[in-house]
C-alpha positions, 0 to 999 in steps of 0.5 A, a space after each residue: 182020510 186025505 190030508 188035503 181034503 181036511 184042510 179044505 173042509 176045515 177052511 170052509 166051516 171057518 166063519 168070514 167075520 169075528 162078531 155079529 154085525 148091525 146094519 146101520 147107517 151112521 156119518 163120522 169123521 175119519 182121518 186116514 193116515 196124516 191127512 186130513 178129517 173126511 165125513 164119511 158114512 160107516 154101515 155094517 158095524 159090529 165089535 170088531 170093525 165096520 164097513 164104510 163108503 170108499 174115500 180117497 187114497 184108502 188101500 189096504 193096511 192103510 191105518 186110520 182113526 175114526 171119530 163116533 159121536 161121543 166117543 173117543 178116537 178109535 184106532 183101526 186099519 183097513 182091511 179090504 176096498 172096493 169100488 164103493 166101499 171099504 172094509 176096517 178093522 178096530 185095533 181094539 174091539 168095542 165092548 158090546 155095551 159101547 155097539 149098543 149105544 152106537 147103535 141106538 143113535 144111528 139110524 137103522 137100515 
């Protein structure tokens, strides 16, 4: 067996993403480092983090918190950008409860 291939064939069964995410549309508020509060849209969230529309001065490794209806601030680090959107990470992942919840109150897409 050739070690190389191993690995390669290793790397490729590795799931991208650490939990299932919902599609969904949700506006929040999120300050990203000490700036100041923004409206943005979040999509795509799962316990683990979300996705959501690209604001100003978002970079990789940028912490930030992010502010869902009714609930506490939540620390989180972005994790990728693109042109429109970006991707975040939670510094704690939610409970599968609190998803639920979320996701009730926001709308489906």
């Amino acid at each position: 067996m050739n070690p190389q291939n191993s690995s390669a064939e290793h790397s490729a069964t590795l799931p991208l993403r650490g939990s299932e995410r919902r599609p969904l549309t949700l506006r929040c508020e999120v300050r990203i480092g000490a700036g100041a509060w923004s409206t943005v849209l979040l999509q795509n969230l799962s316990t683990d983090g979300f996705q959501m529309g690209r604001t100003p001065g978002l970079r990789a490794e940028t912490p930030l918190r992010i502010r869902l209806p009714n609930l506490e601030l939540l620390p989180a680090v972005v994790r990728w950008v693109d042109k429109e959107y970006a991707g975040c990470a939670f510094a704690r992942p939610l409970s599968a409860y609190v998803l639920d919840h979320i996701a009730g109150h926001s709308i489906v897409r």
